[in-house]
Every structure is written in C-alpha cells, then in structure tokens.
Backbone as XML, in Angstrom:
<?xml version="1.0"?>
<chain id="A" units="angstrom">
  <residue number="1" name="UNK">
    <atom name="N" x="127.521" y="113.754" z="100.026"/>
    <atom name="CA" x="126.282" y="113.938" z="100.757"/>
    <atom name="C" x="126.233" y="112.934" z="101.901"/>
  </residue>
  <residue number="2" name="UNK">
    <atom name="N" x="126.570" y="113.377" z="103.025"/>
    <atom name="CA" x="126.882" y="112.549" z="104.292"/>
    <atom name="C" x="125.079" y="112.190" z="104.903"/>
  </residue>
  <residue number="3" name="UNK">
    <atom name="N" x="124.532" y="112.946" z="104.522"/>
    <atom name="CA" x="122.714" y="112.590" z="105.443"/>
    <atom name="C" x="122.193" y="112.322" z="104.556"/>
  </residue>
  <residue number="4" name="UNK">
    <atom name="N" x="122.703" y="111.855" z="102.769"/>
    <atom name="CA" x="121.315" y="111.789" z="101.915"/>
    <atom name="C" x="120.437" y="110.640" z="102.066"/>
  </residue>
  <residue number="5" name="UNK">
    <atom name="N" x="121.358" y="109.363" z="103.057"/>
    <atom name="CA" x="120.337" y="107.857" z="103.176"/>
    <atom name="C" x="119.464" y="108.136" z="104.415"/>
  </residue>
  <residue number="6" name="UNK">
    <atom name="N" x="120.081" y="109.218" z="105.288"/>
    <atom name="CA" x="119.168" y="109.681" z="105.940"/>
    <atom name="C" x="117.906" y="110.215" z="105.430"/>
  </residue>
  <residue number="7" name="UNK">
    <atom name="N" x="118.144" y="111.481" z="104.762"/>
    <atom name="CA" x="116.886" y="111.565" z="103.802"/>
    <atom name="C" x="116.269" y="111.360" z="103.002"/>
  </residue>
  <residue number="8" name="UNK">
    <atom name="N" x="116.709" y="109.993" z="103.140"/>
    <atom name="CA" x="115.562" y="109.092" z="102.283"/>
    <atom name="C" x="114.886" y="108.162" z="102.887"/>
  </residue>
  <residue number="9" name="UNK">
    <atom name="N" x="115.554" y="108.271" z="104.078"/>
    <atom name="CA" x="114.621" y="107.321" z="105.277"/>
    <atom name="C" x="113.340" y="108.052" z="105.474"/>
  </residue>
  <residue number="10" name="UNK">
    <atom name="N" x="114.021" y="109.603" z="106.271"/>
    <atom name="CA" x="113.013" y="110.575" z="106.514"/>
    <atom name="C" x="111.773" y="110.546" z="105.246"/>
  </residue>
  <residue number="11" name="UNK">
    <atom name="N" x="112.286" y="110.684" z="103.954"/>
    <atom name="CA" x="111.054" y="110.626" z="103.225"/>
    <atom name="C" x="110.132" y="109.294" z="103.385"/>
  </residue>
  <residue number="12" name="UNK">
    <atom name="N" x="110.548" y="108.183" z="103.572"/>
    <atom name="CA" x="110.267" y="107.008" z="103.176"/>
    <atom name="C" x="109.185" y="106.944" z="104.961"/>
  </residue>
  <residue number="13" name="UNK">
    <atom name="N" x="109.687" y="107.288" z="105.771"/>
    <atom name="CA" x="108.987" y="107.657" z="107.199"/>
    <atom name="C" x="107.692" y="108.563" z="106.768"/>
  </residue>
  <residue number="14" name="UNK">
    <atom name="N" x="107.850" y="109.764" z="106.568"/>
    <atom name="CA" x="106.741" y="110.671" z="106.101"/>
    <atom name="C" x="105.932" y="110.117" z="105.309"/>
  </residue>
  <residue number="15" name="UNK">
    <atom name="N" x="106.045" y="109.286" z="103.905"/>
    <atom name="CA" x="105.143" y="108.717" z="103.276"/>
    <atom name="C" x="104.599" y="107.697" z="103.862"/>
  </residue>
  <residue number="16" name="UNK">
    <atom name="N" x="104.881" y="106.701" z="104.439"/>
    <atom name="CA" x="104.561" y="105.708" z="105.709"/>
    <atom name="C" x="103.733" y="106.495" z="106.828"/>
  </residue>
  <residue number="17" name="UNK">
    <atom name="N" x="104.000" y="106.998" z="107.249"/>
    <atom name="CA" x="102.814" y="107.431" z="108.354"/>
    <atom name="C" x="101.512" y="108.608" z="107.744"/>
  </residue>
  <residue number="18" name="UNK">
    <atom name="N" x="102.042" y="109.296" z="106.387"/>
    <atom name="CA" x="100.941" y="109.442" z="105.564"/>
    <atom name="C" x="99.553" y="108.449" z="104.933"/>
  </residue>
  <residue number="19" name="UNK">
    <atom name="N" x="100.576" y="107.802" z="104.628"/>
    <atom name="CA" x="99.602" y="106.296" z="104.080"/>
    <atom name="C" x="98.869" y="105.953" z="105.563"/>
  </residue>
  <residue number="20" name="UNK">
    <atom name="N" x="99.535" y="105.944" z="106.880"/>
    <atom name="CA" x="98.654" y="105.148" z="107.447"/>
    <atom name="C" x="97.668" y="106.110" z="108.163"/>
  </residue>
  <residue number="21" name="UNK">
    <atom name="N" x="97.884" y="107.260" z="108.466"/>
    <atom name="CA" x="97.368" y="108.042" z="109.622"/>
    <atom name="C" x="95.847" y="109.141" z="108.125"/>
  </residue>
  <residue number="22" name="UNK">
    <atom name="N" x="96.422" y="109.307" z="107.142"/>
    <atom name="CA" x="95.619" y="110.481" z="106.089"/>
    <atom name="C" x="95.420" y="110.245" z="104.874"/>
  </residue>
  <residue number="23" name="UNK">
    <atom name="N" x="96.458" y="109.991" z="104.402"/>
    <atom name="CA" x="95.922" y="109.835" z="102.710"/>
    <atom name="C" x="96.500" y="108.418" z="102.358"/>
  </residue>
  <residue number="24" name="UNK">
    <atom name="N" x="95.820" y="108.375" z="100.934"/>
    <atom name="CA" x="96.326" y="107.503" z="99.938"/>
    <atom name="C" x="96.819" y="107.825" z="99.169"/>
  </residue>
  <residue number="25" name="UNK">
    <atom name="N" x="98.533" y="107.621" z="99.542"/>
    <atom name="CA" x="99.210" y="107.218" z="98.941"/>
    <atom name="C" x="99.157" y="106.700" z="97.198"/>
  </residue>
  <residue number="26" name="UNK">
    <atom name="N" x="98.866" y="106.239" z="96.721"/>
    <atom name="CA" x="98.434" y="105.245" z="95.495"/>
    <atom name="C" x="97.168" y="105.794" z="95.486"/>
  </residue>
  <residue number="27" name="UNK">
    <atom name="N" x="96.057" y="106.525" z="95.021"/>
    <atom name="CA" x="94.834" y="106.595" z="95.043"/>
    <atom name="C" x="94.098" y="105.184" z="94.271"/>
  </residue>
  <residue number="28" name="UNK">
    <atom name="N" x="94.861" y="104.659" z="92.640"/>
    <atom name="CA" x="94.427" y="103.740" z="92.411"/>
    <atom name="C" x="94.161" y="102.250" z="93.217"/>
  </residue>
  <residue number="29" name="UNK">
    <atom name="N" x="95.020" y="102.300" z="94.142"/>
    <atom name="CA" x="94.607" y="100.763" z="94.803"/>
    <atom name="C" x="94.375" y="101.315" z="95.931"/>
  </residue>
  <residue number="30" name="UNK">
    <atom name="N" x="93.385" y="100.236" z="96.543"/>
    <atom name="CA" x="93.327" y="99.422" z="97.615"/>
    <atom name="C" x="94.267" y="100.075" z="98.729"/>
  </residue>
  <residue number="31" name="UNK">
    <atom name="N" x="93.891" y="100.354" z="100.842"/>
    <atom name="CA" x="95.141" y="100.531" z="101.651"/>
    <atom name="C" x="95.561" y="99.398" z="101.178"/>
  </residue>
  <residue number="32" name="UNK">
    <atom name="N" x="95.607" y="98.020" z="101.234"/>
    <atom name="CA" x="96.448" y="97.187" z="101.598"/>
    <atom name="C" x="97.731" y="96.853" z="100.683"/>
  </residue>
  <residue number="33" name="UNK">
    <atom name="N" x="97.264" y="97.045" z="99.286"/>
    <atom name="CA" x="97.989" y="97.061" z="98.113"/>
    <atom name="C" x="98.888" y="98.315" z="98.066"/>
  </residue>
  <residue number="34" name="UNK">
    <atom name="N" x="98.490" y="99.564" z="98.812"/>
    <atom name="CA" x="99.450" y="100.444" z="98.408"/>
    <atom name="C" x="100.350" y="100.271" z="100.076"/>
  </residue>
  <residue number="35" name="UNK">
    <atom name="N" x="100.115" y="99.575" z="100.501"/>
    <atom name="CA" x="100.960" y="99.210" z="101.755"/>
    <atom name="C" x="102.329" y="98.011" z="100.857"/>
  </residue>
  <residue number="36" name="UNK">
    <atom name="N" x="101.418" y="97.049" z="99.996"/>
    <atom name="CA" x="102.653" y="96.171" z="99.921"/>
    <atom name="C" x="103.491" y="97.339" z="98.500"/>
  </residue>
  <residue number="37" name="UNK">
    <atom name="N" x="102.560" y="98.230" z="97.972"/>
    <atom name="CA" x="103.973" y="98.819" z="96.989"/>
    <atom name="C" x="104.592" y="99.710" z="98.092"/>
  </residue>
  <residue number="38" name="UNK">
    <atom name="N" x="104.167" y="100.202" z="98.819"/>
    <atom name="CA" x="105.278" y="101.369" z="100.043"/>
    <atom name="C" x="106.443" y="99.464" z="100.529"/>
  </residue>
  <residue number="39" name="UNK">
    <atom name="N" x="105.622" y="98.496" z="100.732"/>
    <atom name="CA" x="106.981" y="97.644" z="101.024"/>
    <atom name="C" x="107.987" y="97.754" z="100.001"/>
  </residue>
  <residue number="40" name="UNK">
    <atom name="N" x="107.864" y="97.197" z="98.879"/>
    <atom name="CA" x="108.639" y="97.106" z="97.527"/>
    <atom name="C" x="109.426" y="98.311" z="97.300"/>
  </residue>
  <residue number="41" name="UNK">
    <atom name="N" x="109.057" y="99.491" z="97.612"/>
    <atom name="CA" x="109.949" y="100.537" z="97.661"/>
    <atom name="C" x="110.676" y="101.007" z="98.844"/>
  </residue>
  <residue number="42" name="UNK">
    <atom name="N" x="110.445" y="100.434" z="99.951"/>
    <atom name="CA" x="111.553" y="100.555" z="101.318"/>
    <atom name="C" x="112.406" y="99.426" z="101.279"/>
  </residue>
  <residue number="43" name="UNK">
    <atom name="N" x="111.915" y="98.172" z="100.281"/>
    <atom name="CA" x="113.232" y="97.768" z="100.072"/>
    <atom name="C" x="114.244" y="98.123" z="99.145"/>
  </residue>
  <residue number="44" name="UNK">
    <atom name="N" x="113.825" y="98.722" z="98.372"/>
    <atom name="CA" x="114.812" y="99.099" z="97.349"/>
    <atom name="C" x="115.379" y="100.415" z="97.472"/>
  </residue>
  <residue number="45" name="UNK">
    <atom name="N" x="114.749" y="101.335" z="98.487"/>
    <atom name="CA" x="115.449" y="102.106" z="98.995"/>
    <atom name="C" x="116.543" y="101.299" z="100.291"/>
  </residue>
  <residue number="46" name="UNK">
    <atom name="N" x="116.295" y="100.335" z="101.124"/>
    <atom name="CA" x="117.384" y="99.734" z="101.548"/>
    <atom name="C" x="118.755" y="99.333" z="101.061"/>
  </residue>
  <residue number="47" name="UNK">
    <atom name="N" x="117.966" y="98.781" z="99.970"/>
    <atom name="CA" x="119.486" y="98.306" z="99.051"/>
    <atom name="C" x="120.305" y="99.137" z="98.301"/>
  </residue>
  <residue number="48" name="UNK">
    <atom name="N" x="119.597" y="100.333" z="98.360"/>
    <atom name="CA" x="119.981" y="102.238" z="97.683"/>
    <atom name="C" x="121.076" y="102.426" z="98.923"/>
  </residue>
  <residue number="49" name="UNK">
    <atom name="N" x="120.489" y="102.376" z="100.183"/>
    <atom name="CA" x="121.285" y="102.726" z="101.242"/>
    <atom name="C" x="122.389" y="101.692" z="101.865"/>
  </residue>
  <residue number="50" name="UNK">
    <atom name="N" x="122.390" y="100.474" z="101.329"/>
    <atom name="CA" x="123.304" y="99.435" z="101.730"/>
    <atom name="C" x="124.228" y="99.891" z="100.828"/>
  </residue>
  <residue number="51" name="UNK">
    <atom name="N" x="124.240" y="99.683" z="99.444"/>
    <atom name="CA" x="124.550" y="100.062" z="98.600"/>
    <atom name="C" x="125.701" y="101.419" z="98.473"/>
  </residue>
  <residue number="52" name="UNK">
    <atom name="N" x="125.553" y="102.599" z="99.433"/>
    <atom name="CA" x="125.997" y="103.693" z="99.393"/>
    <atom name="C" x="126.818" y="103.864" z="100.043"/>
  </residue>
  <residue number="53" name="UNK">
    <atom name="N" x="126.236" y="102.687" z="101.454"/>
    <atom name="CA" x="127.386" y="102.374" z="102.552"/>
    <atom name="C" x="128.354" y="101.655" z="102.418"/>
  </residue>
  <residue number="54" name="UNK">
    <atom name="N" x="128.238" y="100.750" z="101.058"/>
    <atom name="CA" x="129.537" y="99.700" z="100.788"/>
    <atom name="C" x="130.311" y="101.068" z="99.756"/>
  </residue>
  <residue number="55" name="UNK">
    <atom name="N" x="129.997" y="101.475" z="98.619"/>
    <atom name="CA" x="130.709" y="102.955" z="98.181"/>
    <atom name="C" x="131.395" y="103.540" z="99.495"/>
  </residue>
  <residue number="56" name="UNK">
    <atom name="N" x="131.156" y="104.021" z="100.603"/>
    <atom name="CA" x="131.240" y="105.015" z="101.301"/>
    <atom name="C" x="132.271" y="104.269" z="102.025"/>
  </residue>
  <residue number="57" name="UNK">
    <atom name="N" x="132.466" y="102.782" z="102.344"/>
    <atom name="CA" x="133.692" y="101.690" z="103.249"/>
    <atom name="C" x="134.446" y="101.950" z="102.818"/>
  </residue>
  <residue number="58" name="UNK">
    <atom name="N" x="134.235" y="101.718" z="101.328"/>
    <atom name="CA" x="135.752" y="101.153" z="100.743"/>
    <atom name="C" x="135.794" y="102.671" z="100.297"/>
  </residue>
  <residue number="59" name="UNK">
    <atom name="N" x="135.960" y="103.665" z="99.971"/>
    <atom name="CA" x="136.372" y="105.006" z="99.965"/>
    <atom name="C" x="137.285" y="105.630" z="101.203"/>
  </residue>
  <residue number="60" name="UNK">
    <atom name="N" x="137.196" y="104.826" z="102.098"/>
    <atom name="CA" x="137.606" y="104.892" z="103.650"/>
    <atom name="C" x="136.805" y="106.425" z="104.439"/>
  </residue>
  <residue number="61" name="UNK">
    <atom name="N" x="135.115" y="106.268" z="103.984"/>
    <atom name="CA" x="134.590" y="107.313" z="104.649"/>
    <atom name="C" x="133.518" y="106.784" z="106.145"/>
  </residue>
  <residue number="62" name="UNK">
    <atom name="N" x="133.409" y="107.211" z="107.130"/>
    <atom name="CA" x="132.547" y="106.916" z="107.770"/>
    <atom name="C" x="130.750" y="106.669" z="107.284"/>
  </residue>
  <residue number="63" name="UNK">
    <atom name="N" x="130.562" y="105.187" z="108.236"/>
    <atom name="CA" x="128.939" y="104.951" z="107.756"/>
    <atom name="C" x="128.424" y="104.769" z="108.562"/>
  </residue>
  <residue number="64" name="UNK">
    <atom name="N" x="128.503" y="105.364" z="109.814"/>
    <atom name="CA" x="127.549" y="105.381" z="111.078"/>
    <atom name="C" x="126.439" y="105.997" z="110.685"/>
  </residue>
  <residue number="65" name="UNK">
    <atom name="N" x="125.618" y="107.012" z="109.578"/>
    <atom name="CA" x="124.605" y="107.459" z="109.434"/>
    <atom name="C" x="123.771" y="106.634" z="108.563"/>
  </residue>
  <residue number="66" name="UNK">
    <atom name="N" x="124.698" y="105.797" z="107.376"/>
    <atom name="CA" x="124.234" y="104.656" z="106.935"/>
    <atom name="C" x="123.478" y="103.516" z="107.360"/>
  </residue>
  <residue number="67" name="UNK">
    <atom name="N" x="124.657" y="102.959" z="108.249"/>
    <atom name="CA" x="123.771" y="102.304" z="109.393"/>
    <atom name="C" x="122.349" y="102.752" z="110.185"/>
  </residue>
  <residue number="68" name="UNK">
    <atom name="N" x="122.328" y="103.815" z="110.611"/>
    <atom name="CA" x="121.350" y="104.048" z="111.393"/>
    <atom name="C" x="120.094" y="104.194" z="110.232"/>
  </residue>
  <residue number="69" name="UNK">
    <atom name="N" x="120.467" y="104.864" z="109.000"/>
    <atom name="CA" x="119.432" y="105.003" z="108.104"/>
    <atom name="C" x="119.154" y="103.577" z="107.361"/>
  </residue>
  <residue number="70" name="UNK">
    <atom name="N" x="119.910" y="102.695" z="107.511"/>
    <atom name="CA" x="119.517" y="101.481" z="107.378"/>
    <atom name="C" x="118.391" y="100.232" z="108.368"/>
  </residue>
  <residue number="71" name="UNK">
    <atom name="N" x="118.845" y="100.422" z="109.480"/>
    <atom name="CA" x="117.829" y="100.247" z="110.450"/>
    <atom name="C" x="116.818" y="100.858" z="110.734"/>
  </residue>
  <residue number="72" name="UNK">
    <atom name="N" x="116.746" y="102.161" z="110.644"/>
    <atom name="CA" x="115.496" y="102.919" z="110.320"/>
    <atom name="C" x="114.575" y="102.397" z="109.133"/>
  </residue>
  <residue number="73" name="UNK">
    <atom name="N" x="114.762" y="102.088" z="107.639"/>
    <atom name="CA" x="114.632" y="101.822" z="106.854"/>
    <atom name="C" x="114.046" y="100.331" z="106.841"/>
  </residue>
  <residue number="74" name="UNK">
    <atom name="N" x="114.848" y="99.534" z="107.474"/>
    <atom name="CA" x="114.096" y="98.278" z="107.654"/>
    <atom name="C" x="113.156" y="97.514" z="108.886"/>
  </residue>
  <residue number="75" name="UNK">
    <atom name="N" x="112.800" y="98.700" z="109.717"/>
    <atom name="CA" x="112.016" y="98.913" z="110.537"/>
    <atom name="C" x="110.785" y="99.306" z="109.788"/>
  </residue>
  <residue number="76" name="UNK">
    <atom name="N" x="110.842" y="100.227" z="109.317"/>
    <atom name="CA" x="110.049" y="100.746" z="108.151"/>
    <atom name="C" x="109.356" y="99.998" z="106.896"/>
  </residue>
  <residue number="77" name="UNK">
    <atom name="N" x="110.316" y="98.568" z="106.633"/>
    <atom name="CA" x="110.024" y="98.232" z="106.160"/>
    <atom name="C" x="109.177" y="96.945" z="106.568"/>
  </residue>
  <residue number="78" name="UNK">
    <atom name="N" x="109.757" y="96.351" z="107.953"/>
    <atom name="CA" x="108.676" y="95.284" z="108.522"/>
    <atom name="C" x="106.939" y="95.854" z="109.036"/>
  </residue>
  <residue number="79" name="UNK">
    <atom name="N" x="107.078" y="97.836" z="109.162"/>
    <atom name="CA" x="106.266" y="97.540" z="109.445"/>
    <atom name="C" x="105.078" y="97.045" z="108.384"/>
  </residue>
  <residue number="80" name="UNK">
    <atom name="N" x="105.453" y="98.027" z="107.348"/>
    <atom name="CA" x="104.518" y="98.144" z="106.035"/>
    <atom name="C" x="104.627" y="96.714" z="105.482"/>
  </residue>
  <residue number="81" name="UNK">
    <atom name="N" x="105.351" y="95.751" z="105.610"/>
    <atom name="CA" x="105.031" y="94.611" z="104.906"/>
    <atom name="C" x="103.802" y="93.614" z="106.094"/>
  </residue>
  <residue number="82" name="UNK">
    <atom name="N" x="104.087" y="94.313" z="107.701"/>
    <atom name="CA" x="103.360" y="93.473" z="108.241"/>
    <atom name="C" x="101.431" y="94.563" z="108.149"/>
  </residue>
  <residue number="83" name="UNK">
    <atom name="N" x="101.776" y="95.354" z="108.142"/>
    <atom name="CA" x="100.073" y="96.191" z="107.865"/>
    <atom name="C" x="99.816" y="95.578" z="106.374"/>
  </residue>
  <residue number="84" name="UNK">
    <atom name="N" x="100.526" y="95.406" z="105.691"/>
    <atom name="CA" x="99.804" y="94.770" z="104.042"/>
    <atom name="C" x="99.684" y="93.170" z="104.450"/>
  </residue>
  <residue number="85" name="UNK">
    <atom name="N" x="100.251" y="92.314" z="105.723"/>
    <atom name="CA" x="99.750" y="90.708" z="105.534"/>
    <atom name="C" x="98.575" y="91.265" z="106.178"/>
  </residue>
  <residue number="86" name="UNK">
    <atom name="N" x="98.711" y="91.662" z="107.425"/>
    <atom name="CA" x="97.448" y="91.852" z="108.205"/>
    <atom name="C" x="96.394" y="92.586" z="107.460"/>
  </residue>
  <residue number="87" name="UNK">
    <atom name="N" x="96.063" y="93.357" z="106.582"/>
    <atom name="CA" x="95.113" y="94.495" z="105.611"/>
    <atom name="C" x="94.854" y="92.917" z="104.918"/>
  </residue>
  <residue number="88" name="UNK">
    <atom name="N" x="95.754" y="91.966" z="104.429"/>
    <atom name="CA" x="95.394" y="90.830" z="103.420"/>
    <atom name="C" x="94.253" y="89.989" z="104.213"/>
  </residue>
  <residue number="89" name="UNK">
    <atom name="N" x="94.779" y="88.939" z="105.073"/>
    <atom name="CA" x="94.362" y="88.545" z="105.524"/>
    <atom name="C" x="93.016" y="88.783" z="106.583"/>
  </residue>
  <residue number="90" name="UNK">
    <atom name="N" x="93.027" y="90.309" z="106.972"/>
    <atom name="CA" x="91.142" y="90.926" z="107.758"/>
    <atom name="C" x="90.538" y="91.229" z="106.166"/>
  </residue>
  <residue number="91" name="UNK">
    <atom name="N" x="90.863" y="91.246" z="104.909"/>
    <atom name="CA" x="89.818" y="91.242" z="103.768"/>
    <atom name="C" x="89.118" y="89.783" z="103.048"/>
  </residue>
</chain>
C-alpha cells in the first residue's frame, strides 16, 4: 500500500478541520481537551508513518510519499497542539 500514510494524513486532516470549523470531535470533553487528544493521536499516527517509512528503506522501496505524509502530519500536528495551548491558556 504505497498512499496508505497518505491516507492517514488525509484522515487525520479531515478530522482536524472537523474539530475546528463543525463538530466535536470527542463530544465528552471540552474544544480544548479534544484538541490536545486530536494532538496525542497525530503523533502516534506520525510515528505509524515514520515507522512504515523505515519498513519501506530498508525493503529498498521508495518513501517520497512517506515523507510528504510525514510533514503533512506534523504540521498537523503543531497545529492542534498549538489551538489546545492557546484554548488552555484564553480559559
């Protein structure tokens, strides 16, 4: 599966701009709290996708989509960790 860290960015994007633009995400907590669990899970989807790309090196397969779904991913992830300090700190 050559695009699957891709599509898990894409999901991890869609739930991220869900949470911020329409729903809640988490109905039980708080935006700001379900901002820092959307963090906790774009990192561990990072390390899913780092992870797939070190499998995918040493197999001798290309990880240019890795990469990019990795930077996507941790873009993704500064933003949601910086909307949960800022959501912390304006409460």
């Amino acid at each position: 599966m050559r695009f699957f860290p891709l599509l898990i960015m894409i999901g991890l994007t869609l739930l991220t701009l869900g949470l911020y633009f329409v729903i809640d995400a988490f109905p039980t907590l708080d935006r700001p709290t379900s901002f820092a669990a959307l963090t906790l899970v774009s990192f561990g989807t990072s390390f899913l996708i780092l992870i797939d790309g070190v499998r995918q090196a040493k197999s001798g397969k290309g990880v240019l989509w890795n990469y990019i779904a990795l930077a996507g991913t941790l873009v993704l992830m500064t933003f949601n960790f910086l909307i949960w300090v800022i959501g912390e700190v304006s409460t």
